[in-house]
C-alpha positions as CSV (number, residue, x, y, z in Angstrom):
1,X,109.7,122.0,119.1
2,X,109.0,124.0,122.3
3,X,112.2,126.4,121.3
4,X,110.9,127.2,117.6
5,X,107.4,128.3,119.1
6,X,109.0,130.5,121.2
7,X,111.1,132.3,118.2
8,X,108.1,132.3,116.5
9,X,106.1,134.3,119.4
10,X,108.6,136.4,119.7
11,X,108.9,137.3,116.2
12,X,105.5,137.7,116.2
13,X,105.9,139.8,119.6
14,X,108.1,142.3,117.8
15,X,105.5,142.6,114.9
16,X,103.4,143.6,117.2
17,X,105.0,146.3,118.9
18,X,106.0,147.6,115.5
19,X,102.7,147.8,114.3
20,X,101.4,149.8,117.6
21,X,104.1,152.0,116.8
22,X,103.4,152.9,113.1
23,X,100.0,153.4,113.5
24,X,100.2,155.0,116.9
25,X,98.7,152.6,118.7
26,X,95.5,153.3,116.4
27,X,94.2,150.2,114.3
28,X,94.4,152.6,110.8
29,X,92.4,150.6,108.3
30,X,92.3,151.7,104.1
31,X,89.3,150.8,102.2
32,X,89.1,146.7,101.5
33,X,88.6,145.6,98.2
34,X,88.7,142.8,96.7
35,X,89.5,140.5,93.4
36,X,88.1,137.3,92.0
37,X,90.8,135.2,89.8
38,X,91.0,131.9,88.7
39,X,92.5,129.7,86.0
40,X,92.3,126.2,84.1
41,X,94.5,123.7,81.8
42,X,93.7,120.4,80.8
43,X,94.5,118.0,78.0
44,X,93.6,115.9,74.8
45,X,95.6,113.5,74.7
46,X,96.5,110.2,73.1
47,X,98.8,107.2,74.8
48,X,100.6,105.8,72.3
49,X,102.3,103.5,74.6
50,X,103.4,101.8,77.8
51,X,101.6,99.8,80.1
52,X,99.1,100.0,82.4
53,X,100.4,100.0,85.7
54,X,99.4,101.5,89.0
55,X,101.8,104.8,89.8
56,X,101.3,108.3,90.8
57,X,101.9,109.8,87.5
58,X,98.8,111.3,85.6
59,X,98.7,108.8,82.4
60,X,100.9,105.5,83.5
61,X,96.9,103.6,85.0
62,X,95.9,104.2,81.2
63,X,96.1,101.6,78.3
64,X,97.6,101.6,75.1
65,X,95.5,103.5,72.8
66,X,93.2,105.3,75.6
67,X,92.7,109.2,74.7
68,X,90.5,111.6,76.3
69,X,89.6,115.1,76.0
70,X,89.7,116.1,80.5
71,X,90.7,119.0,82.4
72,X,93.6,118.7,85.3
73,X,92.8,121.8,87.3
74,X,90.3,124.4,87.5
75,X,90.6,127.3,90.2
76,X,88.6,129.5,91.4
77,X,90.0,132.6,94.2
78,X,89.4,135.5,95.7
79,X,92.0,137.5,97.5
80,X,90.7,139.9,99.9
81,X,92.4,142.8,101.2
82,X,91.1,143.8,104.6
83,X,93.7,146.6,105.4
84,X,97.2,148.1,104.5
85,X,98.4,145.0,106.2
86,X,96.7,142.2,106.0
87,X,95.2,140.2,103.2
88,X,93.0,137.0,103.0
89,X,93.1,134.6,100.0
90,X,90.1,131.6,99.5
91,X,90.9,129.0,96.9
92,X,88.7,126.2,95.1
93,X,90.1,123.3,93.1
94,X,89.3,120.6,90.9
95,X,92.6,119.1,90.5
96,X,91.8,116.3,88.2
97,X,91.8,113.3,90.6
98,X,89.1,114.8,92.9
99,X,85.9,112.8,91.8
100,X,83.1,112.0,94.0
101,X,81.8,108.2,94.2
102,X,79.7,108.9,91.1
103,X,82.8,109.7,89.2
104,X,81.7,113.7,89.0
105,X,84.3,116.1,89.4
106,X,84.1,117.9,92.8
107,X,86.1,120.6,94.2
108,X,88.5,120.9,97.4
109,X,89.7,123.9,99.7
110,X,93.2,124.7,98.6
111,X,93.9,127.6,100.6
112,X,92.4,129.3,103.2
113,X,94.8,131.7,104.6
114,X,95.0,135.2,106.7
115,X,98.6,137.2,106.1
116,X,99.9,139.5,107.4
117,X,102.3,141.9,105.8
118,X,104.7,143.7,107.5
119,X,104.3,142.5,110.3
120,X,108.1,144.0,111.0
121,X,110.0,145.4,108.1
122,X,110.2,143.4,105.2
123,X,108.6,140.0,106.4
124,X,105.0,138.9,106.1
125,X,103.5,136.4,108.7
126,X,101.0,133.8,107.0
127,X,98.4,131.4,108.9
128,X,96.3,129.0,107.7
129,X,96.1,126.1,104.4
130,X,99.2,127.6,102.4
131,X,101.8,126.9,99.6
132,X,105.0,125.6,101.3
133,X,108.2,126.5,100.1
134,X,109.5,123.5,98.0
135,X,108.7,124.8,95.2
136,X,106.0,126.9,95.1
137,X,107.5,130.6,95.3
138,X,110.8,129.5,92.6
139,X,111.3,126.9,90.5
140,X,107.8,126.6,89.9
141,X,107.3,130.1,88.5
142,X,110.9,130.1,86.7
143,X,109.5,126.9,84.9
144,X,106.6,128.8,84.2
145,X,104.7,125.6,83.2
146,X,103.0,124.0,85.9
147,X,100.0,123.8,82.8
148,X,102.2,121.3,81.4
149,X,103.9,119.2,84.4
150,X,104.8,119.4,87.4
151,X,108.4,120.5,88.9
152,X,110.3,117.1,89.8
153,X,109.5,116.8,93.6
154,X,106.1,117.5,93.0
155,X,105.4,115.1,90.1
156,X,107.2,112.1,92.5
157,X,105.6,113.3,95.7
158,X,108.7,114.4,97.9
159,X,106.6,116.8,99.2
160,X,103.5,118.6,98.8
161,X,102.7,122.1,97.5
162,X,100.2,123.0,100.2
163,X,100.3,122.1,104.7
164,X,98.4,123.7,107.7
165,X,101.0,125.9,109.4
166,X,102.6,129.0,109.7
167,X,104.6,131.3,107.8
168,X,107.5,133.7,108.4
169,X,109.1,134.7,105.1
170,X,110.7,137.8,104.4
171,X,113.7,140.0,102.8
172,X,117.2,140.5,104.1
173,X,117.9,143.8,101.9
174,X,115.8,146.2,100.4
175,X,116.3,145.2,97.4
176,X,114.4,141.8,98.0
177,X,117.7,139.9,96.3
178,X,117.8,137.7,99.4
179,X,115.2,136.0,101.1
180,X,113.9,133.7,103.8
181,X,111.2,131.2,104.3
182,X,110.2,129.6,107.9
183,X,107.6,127.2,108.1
184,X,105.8,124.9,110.9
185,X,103.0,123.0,109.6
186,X,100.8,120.0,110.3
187,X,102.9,117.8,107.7
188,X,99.8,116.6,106.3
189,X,99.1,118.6,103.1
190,X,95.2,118.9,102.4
191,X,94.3,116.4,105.0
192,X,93.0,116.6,108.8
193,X,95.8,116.1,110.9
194,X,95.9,112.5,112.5
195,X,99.0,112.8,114.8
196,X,100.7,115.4,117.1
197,X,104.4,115.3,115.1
198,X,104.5,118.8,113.0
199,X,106.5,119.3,109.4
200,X,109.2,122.0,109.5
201,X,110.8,123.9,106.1
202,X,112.7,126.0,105.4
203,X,114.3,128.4,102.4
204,X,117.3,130.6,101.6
205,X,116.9,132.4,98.1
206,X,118.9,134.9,96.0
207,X,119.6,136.8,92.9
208,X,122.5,137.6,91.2
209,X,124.0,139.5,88.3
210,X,121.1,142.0,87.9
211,X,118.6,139.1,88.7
212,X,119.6,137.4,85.6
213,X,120.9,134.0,87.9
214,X,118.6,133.4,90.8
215,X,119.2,130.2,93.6
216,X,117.8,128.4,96.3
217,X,118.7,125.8,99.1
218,X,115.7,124.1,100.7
219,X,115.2,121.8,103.7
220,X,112.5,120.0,105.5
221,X,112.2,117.6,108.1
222,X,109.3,115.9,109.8
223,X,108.7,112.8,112.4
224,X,105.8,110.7,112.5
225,X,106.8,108.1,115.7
226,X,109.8,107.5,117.4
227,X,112.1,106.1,115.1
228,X,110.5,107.5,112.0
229,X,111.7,110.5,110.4
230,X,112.5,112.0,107.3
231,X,114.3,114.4,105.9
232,X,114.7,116.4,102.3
233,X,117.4,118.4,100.9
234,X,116.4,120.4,97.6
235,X,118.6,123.3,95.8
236,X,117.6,125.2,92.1
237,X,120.0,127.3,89.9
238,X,118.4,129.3,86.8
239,X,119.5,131.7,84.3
240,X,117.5,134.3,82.2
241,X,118.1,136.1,79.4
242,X,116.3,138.0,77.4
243,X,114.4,135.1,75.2
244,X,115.7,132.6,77.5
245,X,115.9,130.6,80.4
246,X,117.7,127.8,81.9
247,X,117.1,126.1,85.3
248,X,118.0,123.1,86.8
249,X,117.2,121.5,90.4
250,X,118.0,118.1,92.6
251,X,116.9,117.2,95.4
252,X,117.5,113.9,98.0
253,X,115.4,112.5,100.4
254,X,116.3,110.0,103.6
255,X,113.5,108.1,105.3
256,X,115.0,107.1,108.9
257,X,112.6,104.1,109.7
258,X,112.8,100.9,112.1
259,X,111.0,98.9,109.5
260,X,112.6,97.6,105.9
261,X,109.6,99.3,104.3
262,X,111.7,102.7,103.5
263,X,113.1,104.5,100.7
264,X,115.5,107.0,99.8
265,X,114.6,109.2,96.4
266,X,116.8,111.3,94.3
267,X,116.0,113.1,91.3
268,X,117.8,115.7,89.0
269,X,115.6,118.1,86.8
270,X,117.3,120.2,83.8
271,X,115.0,122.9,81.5
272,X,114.8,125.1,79.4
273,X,112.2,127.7,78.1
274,X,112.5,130.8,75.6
275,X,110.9,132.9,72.6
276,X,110.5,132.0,69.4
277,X,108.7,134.9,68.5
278,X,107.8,138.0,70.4
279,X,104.5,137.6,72.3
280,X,103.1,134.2,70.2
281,X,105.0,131.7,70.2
282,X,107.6,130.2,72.9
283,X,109.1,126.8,73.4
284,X,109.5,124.2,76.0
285,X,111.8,121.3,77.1
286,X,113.1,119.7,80.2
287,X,114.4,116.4,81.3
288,X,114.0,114.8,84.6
289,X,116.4,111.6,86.1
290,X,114.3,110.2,89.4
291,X,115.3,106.9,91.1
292,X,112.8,105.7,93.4
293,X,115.3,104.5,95.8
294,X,118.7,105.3,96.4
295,X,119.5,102.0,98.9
296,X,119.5,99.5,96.4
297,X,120.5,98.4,92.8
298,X,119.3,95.3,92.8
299,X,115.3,95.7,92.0
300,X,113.0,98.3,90.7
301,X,113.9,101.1,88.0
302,X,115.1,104.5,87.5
303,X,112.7,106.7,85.7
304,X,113.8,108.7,82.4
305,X,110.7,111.8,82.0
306,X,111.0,114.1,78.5
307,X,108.7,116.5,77.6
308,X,109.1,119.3,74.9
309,X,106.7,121.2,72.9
310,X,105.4,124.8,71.6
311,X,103.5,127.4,73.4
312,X,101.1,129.2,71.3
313,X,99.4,132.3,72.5
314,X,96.7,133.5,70.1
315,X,95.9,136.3,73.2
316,X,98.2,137.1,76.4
317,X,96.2,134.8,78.8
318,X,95.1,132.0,76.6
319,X,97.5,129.1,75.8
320,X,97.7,126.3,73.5
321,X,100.2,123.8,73.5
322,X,101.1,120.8,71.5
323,X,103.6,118.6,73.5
324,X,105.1,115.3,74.1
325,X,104.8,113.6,77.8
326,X,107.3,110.7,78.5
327,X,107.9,108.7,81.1
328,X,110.9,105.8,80.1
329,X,112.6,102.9,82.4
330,X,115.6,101.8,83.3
331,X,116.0,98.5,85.1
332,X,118.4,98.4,87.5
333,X,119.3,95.0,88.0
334,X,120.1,92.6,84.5
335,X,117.6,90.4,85.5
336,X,114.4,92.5,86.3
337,X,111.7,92.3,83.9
338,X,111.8,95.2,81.5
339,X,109.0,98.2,81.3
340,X,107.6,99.6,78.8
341,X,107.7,104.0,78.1
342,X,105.1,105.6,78.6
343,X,104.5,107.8,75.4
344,X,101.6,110.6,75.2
345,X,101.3,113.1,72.5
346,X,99.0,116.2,74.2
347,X,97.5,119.5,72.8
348,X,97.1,120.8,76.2
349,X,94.8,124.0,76.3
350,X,95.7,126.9,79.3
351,X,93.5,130.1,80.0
352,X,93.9,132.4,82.9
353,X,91.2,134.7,83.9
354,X,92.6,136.5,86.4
């Protein structure tokens, strides 16, 4: 701990002493401005069947039959950019599962953080409530459909998209083909910090072949007592052509306990995405393997999610999209009782108005 603090002062040492030098030891400020952006997606949807059983996934607590007309995440931002160098970024959420006691909607703080770019060539240092590096800068953006699902280790809860920390990320060429990120956070995602252990990630990118096939390896590791640990191991490979694109990612996770009370999760997520015609209509599919726990084979059930559908854009920034959400299982032992899919026809509705 006490030897990645210092690397991180001294990094942020250097960034200093390169900044007095190319402003000339004069704090040069341009004019701030600032933008206001937001989006919103959400669902009608209808389950047509499975059971109603307590899990993390958005539609497996409903009945048979239950359909609703509900929105799973408005945001509202605003980005402000104080200088040359340094920009500030405020986020507001409703993320569907954020009700008061009266069952109202209500919103959280999703960021609330202070970068600052450049702070030696080609690396940015970021403080504050963030997006970590799972998945939030790649395969997220090369699935381009976060409106529709999740990417695999956030759907399952691996780890989150957001942690108090800070942020060293950066470029190793000029060309920004290969990158870095360096985190140390809290470990806690949106919640207060309760203990004195601290989460560390990190992520190597890169692009090949004209930035057609673009890759990453990620890590993390975090403690919570002596004894308890764990530990993830993530990588994503995609391809993209020019009406297409393919990506696939896995990722393993070992929970180093004293108890019996831990598990060990792996999941493999395939896609695919692409034109059907020029600026209206595109398609979606992916496929998702996820097995709770790696250590045994003699309870619980590996998970089968499918969903495929049409994206129809009557304007650039407004989306509607007919799909199909399914979540199947698999019993792992002869004997367990069976479980049945979870199967929910959706027209979800998208609008961004950034």
């Amino acid at each position: 701990m006490k030897k990645i603090l210092l690397v991180f002062m001294t990094l942020l040492c250097a960034g200093l002493l390169t900044a007095q030098t190319n402003q000339g030891g004069k704090d040069k400020q341009d004019d701030p401005d600032g933008k206001v952006w937001g989006y919103a997606f959400g669902d009608y949807f209808y389950k047509a069947g499975g059971d109603s059983t307590v899990s993390a996934l958005d539609y497996t607590g409903y009945k048979k039959d239950f359909n609703s007309l509900e929105f799973r995440r408005i945001y509202l931002g605003y980005d402000h950019n104080i200088s040359r160098d340094f920009m500030a970024r405020f986020v507001l959420a409703y993320d569907g599962s954020d009700l008061l006691a009266s069952g109202k909607r209500s919103v959280i703080v999703k960021d609330a953080f202070l970068a600052w770019k450049e702070i030696f060539s080609g690396s940015a240092l970021t403080i504050g409530l963030q997006p970590t590096p799972s998945f939030s800068f790649l395969s997220e953006k090369v699935w381009g459909y976060r409106s529709v699902e999740k990417t695999i280790m956030d759907l399952r809860g691996i780890t989150g998209s957001r942690d108090m920390g800070v942020m060293l990320n950066g470029s190793f060429d000029k060309e920004s083909k290969f990158g870095y990120y360096l985190m140390i956070a809290t470990g806690s995602a949106l919640r207060m910090e309760i203990n004195k252990y601290k989460k560390y990630y990190g992520m190597l990118s890169g692009s090949f072949a004209e930035k057609k096939i673009t890759a990453d390896i990620y890590g993390d590791y975090e403690s919570s007592g002596p004894d308890r640990n764990r530990g993830t191991l993530s990588s994503f490979l995609s391809w993209s052509g020019e009406n297409i694109t393919a990506g696939a990612e896995g990722f393993i996770q070992k929970n180093n306990t004293s108890s019996t009370a831990g598990f060990d999760p792996f999941g493999i997520s395939v896609f695919i995405t692409g034109n059907i015609t020029k600026d209206r209509f595109r398609f979606f599919t992916r496929y998702d393997f996820f097995n709770p726990d790696t250590r045994t084979a003699q309870y619980g059930y590996n998970q089968h999610f499918v969903t495929a559908g049409i994206d129809y854009m009557p304007v650039p920034k407004v989306h509607i999209m007919p799909n199909l959400w399914l979540n199947a299982y698999a019993k792992k032992h002869a004997d367990s009782y069976g479980r049945k899919s979870d199967v929910v026809p959706r027209i979800t509705f998208y609008y961004d108005y950034r």
